[in-house]
C-alpha positions as CSV (number, residue, x, y, z in Angstrom):
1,X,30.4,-11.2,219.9
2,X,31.2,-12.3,223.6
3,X,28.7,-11.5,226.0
4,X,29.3,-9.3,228.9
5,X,29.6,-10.5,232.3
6,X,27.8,-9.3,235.4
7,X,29.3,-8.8,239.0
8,X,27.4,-11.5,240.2
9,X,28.0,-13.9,237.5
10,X,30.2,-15.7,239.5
11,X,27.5,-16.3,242.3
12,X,24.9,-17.0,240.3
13,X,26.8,-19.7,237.9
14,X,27.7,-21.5,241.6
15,X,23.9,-21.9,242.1
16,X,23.6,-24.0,238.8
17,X,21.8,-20.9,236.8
18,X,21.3,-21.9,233.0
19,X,22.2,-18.6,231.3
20,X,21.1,-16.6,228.0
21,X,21.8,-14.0,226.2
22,X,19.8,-10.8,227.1
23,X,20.6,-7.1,226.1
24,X,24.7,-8.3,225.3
25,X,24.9,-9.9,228.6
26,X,25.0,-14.0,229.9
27,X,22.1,-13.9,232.1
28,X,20.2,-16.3,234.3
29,X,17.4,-17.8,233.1
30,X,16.6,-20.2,235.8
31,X,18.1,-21.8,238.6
32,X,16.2,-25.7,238.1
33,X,13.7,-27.6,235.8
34,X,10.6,-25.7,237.8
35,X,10.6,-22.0,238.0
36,X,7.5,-22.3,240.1
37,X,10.1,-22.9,243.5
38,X,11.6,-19.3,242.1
39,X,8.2,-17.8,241.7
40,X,6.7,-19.2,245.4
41,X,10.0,-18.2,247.0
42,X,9.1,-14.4,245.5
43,X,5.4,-14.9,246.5
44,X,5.9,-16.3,249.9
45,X,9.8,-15.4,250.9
46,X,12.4,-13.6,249.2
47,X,14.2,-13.6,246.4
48,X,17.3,-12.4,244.9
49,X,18.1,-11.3,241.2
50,X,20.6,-10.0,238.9
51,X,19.3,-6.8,237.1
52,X,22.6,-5.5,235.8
53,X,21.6,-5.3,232.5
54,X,19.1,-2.3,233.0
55,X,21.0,0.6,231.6
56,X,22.6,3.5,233.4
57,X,23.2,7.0,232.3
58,X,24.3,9.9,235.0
59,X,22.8,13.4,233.9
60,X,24.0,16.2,235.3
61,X,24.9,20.0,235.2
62,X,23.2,23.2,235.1
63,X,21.1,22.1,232.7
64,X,19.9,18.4,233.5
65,X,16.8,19.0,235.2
66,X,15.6,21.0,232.3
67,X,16.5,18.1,229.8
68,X,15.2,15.4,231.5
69,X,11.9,18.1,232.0
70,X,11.6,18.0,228.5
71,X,12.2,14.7,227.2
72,X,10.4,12.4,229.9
73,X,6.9,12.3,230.8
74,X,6.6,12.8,234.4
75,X,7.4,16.5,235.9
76,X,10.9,15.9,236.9
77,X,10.3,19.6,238.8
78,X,8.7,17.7,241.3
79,X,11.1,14.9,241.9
80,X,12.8,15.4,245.2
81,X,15.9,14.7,246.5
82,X,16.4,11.2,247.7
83,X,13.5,10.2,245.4
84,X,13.0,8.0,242.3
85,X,10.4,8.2,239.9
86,X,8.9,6.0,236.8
87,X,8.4,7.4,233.4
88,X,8.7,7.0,229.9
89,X,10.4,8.8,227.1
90,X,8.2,9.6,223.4
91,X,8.9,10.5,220.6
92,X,7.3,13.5,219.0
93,X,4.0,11.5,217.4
94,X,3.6,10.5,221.2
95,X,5.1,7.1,220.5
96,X,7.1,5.2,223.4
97,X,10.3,4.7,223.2
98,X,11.5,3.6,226.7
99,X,10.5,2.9,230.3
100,X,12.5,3.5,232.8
101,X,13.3,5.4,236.1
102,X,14.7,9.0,237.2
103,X,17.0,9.0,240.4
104,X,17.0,12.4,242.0
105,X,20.4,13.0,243.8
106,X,20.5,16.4,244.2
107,X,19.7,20.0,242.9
108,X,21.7,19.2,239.2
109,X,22.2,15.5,239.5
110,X,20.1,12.8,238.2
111,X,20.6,9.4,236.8
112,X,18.4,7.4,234.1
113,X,17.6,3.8,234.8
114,X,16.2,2.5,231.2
115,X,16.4,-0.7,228.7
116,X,18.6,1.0,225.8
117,X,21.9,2.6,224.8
118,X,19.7,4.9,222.6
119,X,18.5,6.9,225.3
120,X,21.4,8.4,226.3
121,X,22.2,9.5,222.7
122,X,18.6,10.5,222.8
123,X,18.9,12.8,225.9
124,X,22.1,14.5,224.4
125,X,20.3,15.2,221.5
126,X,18.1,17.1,223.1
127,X,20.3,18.8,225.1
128,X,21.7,20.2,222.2
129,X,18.8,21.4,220.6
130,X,18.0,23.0,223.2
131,X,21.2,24.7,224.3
132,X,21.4,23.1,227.9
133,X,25.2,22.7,229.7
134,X,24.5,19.1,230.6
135,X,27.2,16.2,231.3
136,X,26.1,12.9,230.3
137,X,28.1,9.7,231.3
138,X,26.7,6.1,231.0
139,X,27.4,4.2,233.8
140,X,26.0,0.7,232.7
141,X,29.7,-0.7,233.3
142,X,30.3,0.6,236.4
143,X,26.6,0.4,238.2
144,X,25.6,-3.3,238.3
145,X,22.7,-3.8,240.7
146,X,20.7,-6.7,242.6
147,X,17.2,-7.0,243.4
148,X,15.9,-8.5,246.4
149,X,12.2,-8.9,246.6
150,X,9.4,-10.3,248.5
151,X,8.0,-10.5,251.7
152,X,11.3,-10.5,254.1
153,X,13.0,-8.6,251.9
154,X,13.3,-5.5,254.7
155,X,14.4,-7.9,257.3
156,X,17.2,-8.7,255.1
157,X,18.1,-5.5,253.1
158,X,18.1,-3.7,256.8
159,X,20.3,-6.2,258.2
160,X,22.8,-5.8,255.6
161,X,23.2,-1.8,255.2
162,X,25.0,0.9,257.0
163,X,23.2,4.1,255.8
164,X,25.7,7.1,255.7
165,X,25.6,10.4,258.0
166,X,22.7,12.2,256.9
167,X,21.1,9.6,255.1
168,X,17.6,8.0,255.6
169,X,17.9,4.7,257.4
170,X,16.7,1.3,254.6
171,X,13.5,1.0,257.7
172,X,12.5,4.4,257.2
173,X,12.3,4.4,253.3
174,X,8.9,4.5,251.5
175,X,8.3,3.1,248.1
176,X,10.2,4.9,245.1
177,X,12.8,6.9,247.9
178,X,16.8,5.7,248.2
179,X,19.7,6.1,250.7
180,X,23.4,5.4,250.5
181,X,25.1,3.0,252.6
182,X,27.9,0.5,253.2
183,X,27.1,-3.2,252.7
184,X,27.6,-5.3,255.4
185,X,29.0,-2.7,257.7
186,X,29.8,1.3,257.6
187,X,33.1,-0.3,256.1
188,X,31.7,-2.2,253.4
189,X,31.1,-1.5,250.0
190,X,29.3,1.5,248.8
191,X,25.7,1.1,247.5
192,X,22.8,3.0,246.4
193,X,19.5,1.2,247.7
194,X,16.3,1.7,246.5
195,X,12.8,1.0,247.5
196,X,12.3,-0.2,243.8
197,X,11.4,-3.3,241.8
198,X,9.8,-4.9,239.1
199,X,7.9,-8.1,241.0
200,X,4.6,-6.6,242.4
201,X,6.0,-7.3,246.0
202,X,7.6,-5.2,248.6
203,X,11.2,-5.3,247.3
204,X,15.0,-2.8,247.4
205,X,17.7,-3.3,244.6
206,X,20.9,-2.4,245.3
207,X,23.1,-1.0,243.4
208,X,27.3,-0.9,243.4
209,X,30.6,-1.3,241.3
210,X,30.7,-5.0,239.3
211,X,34.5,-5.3,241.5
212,X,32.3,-5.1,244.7
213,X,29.5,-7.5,243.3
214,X,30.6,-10.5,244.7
215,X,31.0,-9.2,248.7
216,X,27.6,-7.4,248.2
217,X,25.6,-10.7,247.4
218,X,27.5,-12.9,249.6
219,X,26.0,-10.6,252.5
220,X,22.8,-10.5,250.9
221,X,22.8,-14.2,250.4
222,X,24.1,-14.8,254.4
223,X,21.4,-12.4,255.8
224,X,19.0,-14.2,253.7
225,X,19.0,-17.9,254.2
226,X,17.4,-17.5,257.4
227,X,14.7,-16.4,255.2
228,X,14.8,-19.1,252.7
229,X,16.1,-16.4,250.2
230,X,16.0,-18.2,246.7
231,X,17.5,-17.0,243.2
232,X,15.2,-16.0,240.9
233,X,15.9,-16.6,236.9
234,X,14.5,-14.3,233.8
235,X,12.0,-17.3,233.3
236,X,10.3,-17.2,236.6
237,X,10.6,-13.3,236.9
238,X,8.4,-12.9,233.7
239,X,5.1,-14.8,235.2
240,X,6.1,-12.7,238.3
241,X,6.1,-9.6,236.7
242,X,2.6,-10.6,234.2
243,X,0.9,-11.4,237.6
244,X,1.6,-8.2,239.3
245,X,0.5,-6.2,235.6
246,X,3.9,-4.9,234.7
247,X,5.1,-3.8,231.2
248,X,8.1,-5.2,229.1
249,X,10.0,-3.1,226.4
250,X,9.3,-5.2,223.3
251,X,5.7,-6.5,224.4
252,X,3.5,-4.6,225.6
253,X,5.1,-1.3,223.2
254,X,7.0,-2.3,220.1
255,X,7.7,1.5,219.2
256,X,4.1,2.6,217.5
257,X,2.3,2.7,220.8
258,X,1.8,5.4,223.3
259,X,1.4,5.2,226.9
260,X,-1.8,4.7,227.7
261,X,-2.0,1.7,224.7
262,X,1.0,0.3,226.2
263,X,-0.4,0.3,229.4
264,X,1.6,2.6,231.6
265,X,-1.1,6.0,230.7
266,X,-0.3,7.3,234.4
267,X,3.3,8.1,233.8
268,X,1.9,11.3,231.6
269,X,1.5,14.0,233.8
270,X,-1.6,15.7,232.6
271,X,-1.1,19.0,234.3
272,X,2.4,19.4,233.7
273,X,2.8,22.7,232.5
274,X,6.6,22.9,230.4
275,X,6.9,21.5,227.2
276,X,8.2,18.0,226.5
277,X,8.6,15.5,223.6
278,X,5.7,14.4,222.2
279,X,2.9,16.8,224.5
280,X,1.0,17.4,222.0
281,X,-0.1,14.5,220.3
282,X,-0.1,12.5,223.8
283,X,-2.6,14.8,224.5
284,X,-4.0,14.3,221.6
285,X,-3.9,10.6,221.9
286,X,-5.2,10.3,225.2
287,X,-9.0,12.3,224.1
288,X,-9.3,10.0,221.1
289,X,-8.0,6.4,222.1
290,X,-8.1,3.7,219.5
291,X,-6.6,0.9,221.4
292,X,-6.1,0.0,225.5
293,X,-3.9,-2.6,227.2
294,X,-5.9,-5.5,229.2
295,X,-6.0,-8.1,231.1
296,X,-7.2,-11.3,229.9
297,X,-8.1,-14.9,231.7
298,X,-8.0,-17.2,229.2
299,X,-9.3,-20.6,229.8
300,X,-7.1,-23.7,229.7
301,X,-3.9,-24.3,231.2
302,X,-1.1,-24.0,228.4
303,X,-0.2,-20.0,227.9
304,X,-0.4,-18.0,225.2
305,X,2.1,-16.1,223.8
306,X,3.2,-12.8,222.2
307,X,1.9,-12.0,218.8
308,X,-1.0,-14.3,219.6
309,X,-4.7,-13.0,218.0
310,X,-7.1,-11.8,219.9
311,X,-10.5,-12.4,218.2
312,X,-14.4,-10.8,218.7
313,X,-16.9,-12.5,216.8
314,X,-14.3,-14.2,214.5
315,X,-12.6,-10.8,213.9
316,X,-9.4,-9.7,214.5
317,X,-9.7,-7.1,217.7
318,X,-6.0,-7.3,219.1
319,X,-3.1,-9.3,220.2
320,X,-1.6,-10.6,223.0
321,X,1.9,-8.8,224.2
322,X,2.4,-11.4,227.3
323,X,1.0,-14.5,228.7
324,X,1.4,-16.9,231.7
325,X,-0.1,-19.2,233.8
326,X,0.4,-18.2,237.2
327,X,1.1,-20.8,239.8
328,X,-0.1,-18.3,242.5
329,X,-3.5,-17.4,240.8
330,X,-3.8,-20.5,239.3
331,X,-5.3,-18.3,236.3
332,X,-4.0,-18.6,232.9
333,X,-3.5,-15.2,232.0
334,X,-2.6,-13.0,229.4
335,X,-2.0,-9.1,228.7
336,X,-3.5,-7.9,225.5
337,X,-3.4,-4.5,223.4
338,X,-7.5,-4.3,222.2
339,X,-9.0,-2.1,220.3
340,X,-10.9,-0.1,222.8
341,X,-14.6,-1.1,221.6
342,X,-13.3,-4.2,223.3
343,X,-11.9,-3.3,226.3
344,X,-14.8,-3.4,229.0
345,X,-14.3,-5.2,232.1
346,X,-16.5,-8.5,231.5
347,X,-15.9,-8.9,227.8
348,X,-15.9,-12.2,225.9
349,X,-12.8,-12.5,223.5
350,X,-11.3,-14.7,222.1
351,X,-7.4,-15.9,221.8
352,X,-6.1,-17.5,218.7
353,X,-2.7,-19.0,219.1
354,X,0.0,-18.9,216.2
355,X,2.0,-22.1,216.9
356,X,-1.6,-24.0,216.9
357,X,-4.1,-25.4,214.5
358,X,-6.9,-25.9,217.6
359,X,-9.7,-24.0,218.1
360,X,-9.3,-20.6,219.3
361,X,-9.4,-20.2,223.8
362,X,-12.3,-18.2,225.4
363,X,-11.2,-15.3,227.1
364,X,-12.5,-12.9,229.6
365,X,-11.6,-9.3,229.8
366,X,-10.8,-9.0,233.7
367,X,-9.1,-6.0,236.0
368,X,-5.1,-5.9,236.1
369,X,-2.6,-6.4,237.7
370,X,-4.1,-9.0,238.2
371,X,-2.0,-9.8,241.7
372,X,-2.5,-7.1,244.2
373,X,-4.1,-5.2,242.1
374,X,-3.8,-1.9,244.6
375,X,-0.5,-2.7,245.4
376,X,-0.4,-2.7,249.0
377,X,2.1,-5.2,248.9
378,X,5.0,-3.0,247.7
379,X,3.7,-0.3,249.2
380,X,3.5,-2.1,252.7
């Protein structure tokens, strides 16, 4: 099967990316032999990366708010216009099936930002069941998006975008809010921007048709050099996103964990009142926990890896769903799912690697994220 292309393919190919396949699409990996330059240009700069293959579905209708009220997590009822928020969709044993984000564009129109072409046939299903006139239309092929993160990333987003009449200026949005605007002038190509990322840093992604991809990162990348605005590969953008604490489909949930032992518990709105997949044993779930996601330093320089053990006493207490050693820190860390006897702040563990026959690393059960833990930096 041919892998699909991106809008910005052609861009990032010209900046000698080395690509690979991820979810059916040729995507950067990294831009040189040491992702650490991508990583300090995040930390310290800006960077820009391609995050097409996130997929879109639009919802709307009469009925969309109350589908998306009853399949995701958060109270959609209190999502305002303008306004995006994270969540997760469960099954109904409480088990997570997806991360991703809602986009409130008006009174009956939303659009889901997630990892998987399931959830779109998950959302219709529901919709049925439930009777709801809803539309659904995935709009992965015609919604490619850009992320530009880091410190100067408002000098550079605001530079480059002409809000619309009636829309909120890029200075004057806060985190999780979006405006609409041209690209490079009131003339220029359309695009949703969004006070959004996935890097731990104050950060927009953009978002536009693949035919305007090209125009819409050439401005970005003009505004930026100034800046020393770098491309940042799938290599460097996983230590990123393991320093700042943040969850990957496939890692830190593999389809038998909820929430809170994946990591992400706040996303369940505990006082939300309607109904929705998997309430009830997520509420049951969260009063008798068996296992918690935490952070780990882990002594040594060489990482460990997914699947890795994660030992107390010589026992088997957990595994590792992402390691890294972060340039920035210089910490070798880890994220680990532990049974919750294990889980205390302070703990002494122990981390067994698969792919080798040496002893097992001490570990120390320490507060995530472990960058900016409060997240003043994205919130800034």
């Amino acid at each position: 099967m041919s892998l699909r292309q991106t809008g910005f393919h052609s861009r990032t190919a010209a900046l000698g990316a080395t690509f690979v396949e991820y979810a059916d699409y040729d995507f950067p990996a990294h831009y040189g032999p040491d992702i650490t330059e991508e990583y300090w240009a995040c930390r310290r700069r800006a960077v820009v990366m391609d995050l097409t293959p996130l997929r879109k579905v639009e919802v709307s209708g009469p009925g969309a708010e109350a589908v998306l009220q009853a399949t995701v997590t958060r109270d959609i009822r209190r999502l305002g216009e303008g306004h995006v928020v994270y969540t997760g969709l469960c099954d109904d044993d409480g088990n997570l099936l997806d991360d991703g984000t809602v986009f409130r564009f008006g009174p009956e129109r939303f659009r889901w930002v997630g990892y998987t072409d399931d959830d779109e046939d998950w959302f219709r299903h529901h919709a049925d069941r439930l009777g709801l006139e809803v539309s659904f239309r995935n709009s992965t092929d015609q919604l490619h998006n850009i992320a530009v993160q880091g410190p100067a990333s408002r000098d550079i987003v605001t530079s480059v975008v002409s809000t619309q009449e009636g829309r909120p200026s890029v200075s004057d949005l806060t985190w999780f809010r979006f405006t609409e605007g041209g690209i490079g002038g009131p003339d220029g190509p359309v695009a949703v921007v969004s006070r959004t990322g996935y890097s731990g840093e104050l950060g927009y992604e953009l978002w536009c048709h693949p035919d305007d991809g090209p125009a819409v990162w050439d401005t970005v990348w003009a505004a930026g050099e100034p800046h020393g605005l770098a491309p940042l590969g799938l290599d460097a953008l996983d230590v990123v996103r393991i320093d700042a604490g943040l969850i990957f489909k496939g890692y830190e949930y593999e389809g038998a964990e909820d929430p809170f032992e994946a990591g992400i518990g706040f996303v369940v709105t505990k006082d939300k009142q309607d109904d929705f997949v998997g309430k009830a044993a997520l509420t049951r779930r969260r009063e008798h926990p068996t296992q918690a996601l935490v952070g780990l330093e882990v002594e040594g320089t060489d990482p460990v890896a997914h699947g890795d053990a994660v030992l107390a006493g010589g026992e088997t207490v957990g595994l590792v769903t992402s390691g890294a050693f972060s340039p920035g820190l210089e910490k070798n860390l880890a994220l680990a799912r532990v049974q919750v006897g294990h889980a205390d702040r302070g703990g002494k563990l122990e981390v067994e690697r698969a792919d080798s026959a040496a002893s097992p690393l001490g570990a120390t059960v320490v507060r995530f994220p472990f960058y900016d833990p409060d997240k003043t930096r994205p919130r800034s």
